[in-house]
C-alpha positions in Angstrom: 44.2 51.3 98.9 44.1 55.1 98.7 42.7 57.0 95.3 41.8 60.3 94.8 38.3 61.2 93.5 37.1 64.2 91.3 33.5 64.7 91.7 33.0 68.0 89.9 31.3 66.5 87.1 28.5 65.4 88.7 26.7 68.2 90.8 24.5 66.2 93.0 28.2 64.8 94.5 29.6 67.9 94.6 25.7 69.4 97.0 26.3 66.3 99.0 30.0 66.1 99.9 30.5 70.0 100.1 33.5 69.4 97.4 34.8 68.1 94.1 37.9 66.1 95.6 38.7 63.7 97.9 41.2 61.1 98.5 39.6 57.8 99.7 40.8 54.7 101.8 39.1 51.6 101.0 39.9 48.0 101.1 38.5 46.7 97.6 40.2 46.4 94.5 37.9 47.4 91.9 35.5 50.4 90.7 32.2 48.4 92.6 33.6 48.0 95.3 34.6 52.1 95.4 31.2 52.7 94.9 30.6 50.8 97.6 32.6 52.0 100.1 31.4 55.4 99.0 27.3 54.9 99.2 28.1 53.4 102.9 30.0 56.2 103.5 28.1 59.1 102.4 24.2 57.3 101.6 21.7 57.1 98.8 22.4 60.4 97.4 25.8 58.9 95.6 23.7 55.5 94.3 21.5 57.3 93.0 23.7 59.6 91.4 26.0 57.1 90.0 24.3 54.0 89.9 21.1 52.9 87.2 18.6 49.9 88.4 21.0 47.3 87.8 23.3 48.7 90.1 25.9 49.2 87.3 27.2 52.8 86.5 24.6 54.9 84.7 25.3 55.2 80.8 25.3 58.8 81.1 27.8 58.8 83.8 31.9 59.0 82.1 34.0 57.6 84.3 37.6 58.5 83.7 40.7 57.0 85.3 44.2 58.0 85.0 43.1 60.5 82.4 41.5 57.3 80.3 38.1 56.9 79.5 36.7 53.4 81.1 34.0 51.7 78.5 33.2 48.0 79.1 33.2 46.6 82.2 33.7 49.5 83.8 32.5 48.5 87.6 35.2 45.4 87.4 38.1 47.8 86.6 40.6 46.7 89.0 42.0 50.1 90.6 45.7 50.6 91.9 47.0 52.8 94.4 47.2 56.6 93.4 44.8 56.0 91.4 43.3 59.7 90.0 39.0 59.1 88.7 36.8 61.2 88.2 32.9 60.7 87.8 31.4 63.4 84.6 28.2 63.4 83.3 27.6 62.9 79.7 27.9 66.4 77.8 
């Protein structure tokens, strides 16, 4: 499945990918398993951006898909091709 990904929001992305966007190819389903793909991908700096101890998205971390703010059970979101998220921090 391919989504695209605004990182902008978070600046620690945007210092470790060198951008805000990026379209990404992964074979999950859901916003875990992005997150995922993406710490394999690109290493500790995006866990410990994103993630709190539990390994769930960080409360302070929006996460906004399709231009719709995702609440509860955010991480088990099942995601569909074109997909458009982006990561914010809290304001």
């Amino acid at each position: 499945m391919k989504i695209h990904v605004n990182l902008g929001g978070i600046p620690i992305l945007f210092k470790t990918l060198k951008r805000k966007e990026l379209d990404v190819e992964f074979s999950g389903a859901t916003l875990r398993d992005l997150i995922d793909d993406l710490v394999r991908r690109y290493g500790m700096p995006i866990k410990k951006a994103l993630l709190d101890s539990s390994g769930d998205v960080d409360l302070e971390i929006r996460v906004v898909r399709n231009n719709v703010y995702l609440t509860e059970d955010r991480m088990d979101v099942i995601l569909q091709e074109g997909d458009i998220l982006a990561f914010r921090g809290a304001s």
